[in-house]
C-alpha positions in Angstrom: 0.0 0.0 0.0 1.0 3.2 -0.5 2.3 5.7 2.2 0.0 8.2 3.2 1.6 11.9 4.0 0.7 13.6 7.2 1.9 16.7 9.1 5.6 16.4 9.4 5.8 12.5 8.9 4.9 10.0 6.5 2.9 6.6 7.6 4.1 3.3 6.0 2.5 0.2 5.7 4.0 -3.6 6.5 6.8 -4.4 5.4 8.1 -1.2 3.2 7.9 1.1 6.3 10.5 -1.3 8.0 13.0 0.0 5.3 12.2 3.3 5.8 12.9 2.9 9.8 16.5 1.6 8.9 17.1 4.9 6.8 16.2 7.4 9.1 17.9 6.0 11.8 21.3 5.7 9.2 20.3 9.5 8.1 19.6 10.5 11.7 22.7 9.1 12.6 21.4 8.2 16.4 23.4 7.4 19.5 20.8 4.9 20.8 17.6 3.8 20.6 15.0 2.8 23.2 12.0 0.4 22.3 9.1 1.0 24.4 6.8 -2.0 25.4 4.2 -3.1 27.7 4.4 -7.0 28.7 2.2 -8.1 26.0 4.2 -6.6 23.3 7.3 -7.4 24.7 6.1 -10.8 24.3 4.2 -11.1 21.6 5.8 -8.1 19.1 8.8 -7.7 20.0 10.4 -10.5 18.0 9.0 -9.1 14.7 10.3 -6.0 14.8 14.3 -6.5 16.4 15.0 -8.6 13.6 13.6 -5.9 11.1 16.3 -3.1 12.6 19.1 -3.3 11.0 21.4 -1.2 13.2 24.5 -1.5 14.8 24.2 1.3 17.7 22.9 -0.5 21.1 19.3 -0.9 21.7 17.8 -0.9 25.2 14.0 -2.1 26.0 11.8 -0.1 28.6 8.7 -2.2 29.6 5.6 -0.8 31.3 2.7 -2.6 32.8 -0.2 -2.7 30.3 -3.3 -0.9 30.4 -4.6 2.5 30.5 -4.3 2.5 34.7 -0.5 3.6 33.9 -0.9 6.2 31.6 0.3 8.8 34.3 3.0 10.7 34.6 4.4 8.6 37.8 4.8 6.1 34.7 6.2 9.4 33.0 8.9 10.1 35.8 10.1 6.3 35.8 10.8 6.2 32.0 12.6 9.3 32.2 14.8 7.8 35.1 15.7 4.8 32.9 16.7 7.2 29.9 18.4 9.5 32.4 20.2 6.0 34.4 20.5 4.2 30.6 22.3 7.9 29.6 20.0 9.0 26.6 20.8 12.4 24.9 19.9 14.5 22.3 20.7 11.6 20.1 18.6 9.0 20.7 15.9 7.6 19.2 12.7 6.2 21.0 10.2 3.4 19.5 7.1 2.8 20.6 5.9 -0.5 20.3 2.2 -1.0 21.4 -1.3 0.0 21.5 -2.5 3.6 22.3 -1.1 4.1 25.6 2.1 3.0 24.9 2.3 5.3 21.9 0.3 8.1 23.6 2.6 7.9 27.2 6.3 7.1 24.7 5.4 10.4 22.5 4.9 12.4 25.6 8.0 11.3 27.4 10.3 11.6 24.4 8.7 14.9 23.5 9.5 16.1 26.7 12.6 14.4 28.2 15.8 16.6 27.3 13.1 19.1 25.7 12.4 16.7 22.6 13.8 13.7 21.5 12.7 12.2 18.0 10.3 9.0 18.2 8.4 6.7 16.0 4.8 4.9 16.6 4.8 1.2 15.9 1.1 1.0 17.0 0.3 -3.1 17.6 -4.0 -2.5 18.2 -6.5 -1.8 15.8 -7.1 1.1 17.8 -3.6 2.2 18.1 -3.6 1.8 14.1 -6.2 3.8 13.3 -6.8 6.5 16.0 -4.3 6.5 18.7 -1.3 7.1 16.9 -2.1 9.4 14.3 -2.3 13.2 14.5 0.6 14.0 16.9 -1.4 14.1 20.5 0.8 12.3 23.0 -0.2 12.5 26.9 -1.5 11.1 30.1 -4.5 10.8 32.0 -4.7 13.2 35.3 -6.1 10.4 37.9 -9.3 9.4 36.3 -9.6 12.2 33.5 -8.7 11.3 30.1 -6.1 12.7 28.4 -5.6 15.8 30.6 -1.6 16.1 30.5 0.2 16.4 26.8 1.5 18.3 23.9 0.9 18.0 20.0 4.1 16.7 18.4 4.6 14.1 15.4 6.6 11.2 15.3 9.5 11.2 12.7 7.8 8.1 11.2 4.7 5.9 11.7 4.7 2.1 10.4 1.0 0.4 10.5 2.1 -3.3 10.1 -1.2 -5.1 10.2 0.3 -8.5 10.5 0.6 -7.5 14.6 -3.6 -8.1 14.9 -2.7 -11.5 14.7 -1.8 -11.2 18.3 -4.7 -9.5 19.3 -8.4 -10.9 21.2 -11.4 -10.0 19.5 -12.2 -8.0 22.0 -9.3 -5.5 21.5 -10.0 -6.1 17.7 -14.0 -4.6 18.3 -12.5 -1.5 20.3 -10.9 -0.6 17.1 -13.3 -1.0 14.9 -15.4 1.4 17.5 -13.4 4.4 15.6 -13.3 2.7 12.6 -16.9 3.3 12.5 -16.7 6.5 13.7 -14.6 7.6 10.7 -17.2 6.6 8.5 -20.6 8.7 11.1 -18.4 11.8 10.4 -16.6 11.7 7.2 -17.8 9.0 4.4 -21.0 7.6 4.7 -20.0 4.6 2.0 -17.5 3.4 4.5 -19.6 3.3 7.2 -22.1 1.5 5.0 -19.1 -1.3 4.6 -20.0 -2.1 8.4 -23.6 -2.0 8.3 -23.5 -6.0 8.0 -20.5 -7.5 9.2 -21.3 -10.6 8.0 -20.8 -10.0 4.4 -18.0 -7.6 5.4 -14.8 -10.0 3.9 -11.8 -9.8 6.1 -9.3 -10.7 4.1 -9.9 -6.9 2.7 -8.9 -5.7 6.5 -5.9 -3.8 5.5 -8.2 -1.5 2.7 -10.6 -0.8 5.8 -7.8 0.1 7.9 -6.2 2.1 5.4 -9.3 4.2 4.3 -9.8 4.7 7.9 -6.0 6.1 8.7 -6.8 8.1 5.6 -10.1 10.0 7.2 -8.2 10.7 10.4 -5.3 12.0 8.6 -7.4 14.0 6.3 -9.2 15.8 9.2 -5.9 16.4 11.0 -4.2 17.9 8.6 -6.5 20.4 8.1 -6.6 21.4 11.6 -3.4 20.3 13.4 -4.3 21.9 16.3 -7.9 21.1 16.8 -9.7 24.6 16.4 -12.1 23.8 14.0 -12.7 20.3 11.7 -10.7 18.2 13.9 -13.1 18.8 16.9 -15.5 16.5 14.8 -13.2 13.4 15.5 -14.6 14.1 19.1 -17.9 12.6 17.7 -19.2 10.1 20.6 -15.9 10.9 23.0 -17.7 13.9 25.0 -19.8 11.3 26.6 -17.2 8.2 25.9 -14.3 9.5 27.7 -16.4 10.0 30.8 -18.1 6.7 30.9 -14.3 5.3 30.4 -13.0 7.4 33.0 -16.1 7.2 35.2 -15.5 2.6 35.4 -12.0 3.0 34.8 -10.9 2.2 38.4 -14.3 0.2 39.0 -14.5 -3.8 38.6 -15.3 -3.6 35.7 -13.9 -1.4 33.2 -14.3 -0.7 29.9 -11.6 -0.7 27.1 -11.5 2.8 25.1 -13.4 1.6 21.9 -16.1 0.1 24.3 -17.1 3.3 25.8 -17.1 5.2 22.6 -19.2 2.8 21.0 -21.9 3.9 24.1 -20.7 7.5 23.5 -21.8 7.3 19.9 -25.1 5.5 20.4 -25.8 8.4 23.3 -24.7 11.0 20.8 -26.4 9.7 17.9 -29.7 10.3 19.9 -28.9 13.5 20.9 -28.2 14.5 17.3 -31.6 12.9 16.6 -33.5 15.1 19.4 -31.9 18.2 17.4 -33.2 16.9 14.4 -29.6 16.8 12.6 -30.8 13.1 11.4 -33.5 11.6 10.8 -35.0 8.3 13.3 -34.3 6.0 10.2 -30.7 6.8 10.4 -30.6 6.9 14.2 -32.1 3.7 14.5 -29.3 1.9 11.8 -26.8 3.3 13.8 -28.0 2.3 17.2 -28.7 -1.2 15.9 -25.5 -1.3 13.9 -23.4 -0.4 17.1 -25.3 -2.9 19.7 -24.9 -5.7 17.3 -21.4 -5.3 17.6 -21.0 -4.5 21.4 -22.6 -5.9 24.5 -25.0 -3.4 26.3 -24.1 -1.7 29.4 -26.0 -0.7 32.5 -25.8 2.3 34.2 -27.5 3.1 37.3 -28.7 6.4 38.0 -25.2 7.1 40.3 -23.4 6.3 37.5 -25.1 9.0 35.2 -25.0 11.5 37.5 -20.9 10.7 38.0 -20.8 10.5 33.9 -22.5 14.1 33.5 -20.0 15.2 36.3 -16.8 14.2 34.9 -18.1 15.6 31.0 -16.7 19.3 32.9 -13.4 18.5 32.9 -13.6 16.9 29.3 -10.6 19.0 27.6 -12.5 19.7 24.9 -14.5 22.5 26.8 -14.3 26.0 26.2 -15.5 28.6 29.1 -16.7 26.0 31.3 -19.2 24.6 28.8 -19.6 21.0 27.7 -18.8 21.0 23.7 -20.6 17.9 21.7 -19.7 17.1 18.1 -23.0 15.9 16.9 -23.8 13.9 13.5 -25.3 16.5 10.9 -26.8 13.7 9.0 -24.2 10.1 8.4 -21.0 11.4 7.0 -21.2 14.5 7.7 -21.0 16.8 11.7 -21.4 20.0 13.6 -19.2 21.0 16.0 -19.5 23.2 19.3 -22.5 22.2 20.3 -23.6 23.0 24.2 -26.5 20.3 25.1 -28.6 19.9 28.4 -28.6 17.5 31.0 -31.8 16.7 30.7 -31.5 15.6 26.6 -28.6 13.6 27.9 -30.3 11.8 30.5 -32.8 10.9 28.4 -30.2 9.3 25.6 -29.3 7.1 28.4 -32.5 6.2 28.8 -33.4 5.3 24.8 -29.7 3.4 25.2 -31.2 1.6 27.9 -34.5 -0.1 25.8 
């Protein structure tokens, strides 16, 4: 496949984009290199890719637990003390080698340590693949609030190598598809008509999804790098998402990004229903597209009233109001949009019949 050109990188696909790492880090001439890992990739992904670099400068591996629980900067503050102890410089070159928190907390850290080290995203989900890793935001969750700590900086390269979902349980596999169909809700209503029945959908065509997918995101992005305008529709079904995520994210129970979006986007589809931006016929394929794919979830009325608590410290809020990206019929949004509590409530309640 073709590489796709972003804001100050390129993103390669499987095998080609392993050539490409070799040059740049020839070009870039680097003094070391430092593969970031959780234990899953460490074990299941890290065997593909060391035999892949062909370098000669020494290569140290940092390994973090897995899961979004560690995507804090206490998790920040340890890598940095292993590149500090390991004696990274200006030099060095740091890989990240994982799903969306390990390419989210590694672009943060090497963004930061030393003022800015260069980095490339080796993303090993379909999440990572097609959300996480593209567009150049890298940071960490404040306690239980998503994504509260970071800074918008691009990797020097990106390499989607789909053969890594071989490793991956379904489950992860549906959390990625979650923005997968997202991508289609707000941009191209003939990809999201792809998913509409997933049993005719032929997998063996994954890596044409995936790429049309990366393609949306990227096309967004690169309009608005720094999320003033378009790329605030990409928040479609996240203003409500996040805080579900966040709000069972230290519970017994939590959910797994995609899982909560999925919600997010049935709750948000509703609401963009009630403002009459699409019609019932649309908001009904939707809802029933999205539960066929993902279990239903309860929520008890503490649970709502936590969710619309923790949507005011959602960063995409301006002046202390909640901002929604709503549907504007399939394919298409509208951002900036300040809804009640009491047409939110009620989506919870439709979600719940």
């Amino acid at each position: 496949m073709q590489s796709i050109e972003a804001n100050g990188y390129s993103i390669f696909f499987n095998e080609i984009g392993y050539e490409r790492i070799n040059q740049i880090i020839d070009e870039n001439k680097y003094s070391s290199i430092f593969i970031i890992v959780d234990e899953h990739t460490n074990e299941f992904c890290l065997t593909k890719l060391l035999p892949n670099l062909a370098v000669e400068i020494p290569i140290e591996i940092i390994e973090i637990e897995a899961g979004e629980v560690v995507k804090n900067i206490t998790t920040c503050v340890e890598i940095w003390s292993i590149l500090s102890d390991l004696s990274a410089d200006r030099k060095s070159l740091i890989i990240n080698l994982g799903g969306g928190v390990i390419t989210d907390i590694g672009g943060f850290v090497a963004s930061t340590f030393k003022r800015g080290i260069d980095f490339i995203n080796i993303p090993t989900t379909l999440l990572g693949m097609v959300d996480a890793s593209i567009g150049g935001k890298n940071g960490v969750d404040l306690g239980n609030l998503k994504n509260q700590i970071g800074v918008i900086n691009v990797p020097k390269l990106l390499l989607i190598d789909t053969n890594f979902l071989e490793t991956l349980p379904q489950k992860e596999m549906r959390s990625g598809l979650a923005e997968m169909l997202k991508h289609g809700l707000i941009f191209d209503k003939n990809y999201w008509n792809q998913f509409l029945d997933l049993k005719t959908l032929n997998f063996e065509d994954l890596d044409q999804l995936i790429y049309r997918s990366v393609e949306i995101k990227n096309e967004i992005v690169k309009q608005d790098p720094t999320e003033n305008g378009i790329r605030k529709a990409l928040n479609f079904g996240h203003t409500l998402g996040h805080a579900i995520e966040s709000h069972f994210l230290e519970s017994s129970s939590p959910l797994l990004h995609g899982e909560a979006i999925a919600i997010g986007m049935v709750l948000e589809s509703f609401i963009s229903k009630e403002k009459k931006l699409i019609s019932n016929t649309d908001y009904l394929e939707i809802k029933n597209t999205i539960c066929n794919i993902f279990d239903k979830h309860q929520f008890s009325e503490n649970d709502i009233k936590s969710i619309l608590e923790l949507m005011i410290h959602d960063k995409k809020n301006e002046y202390g109001k909640v901002q929604f990206a709503l549907l504007n019929g399939i394919g298409k949004t509208t951002i900036n949009q300040e809804i009640d509590n009491k047409l939110i409530i009620n989506s919870f309640e439709d979600y719940k019949n």
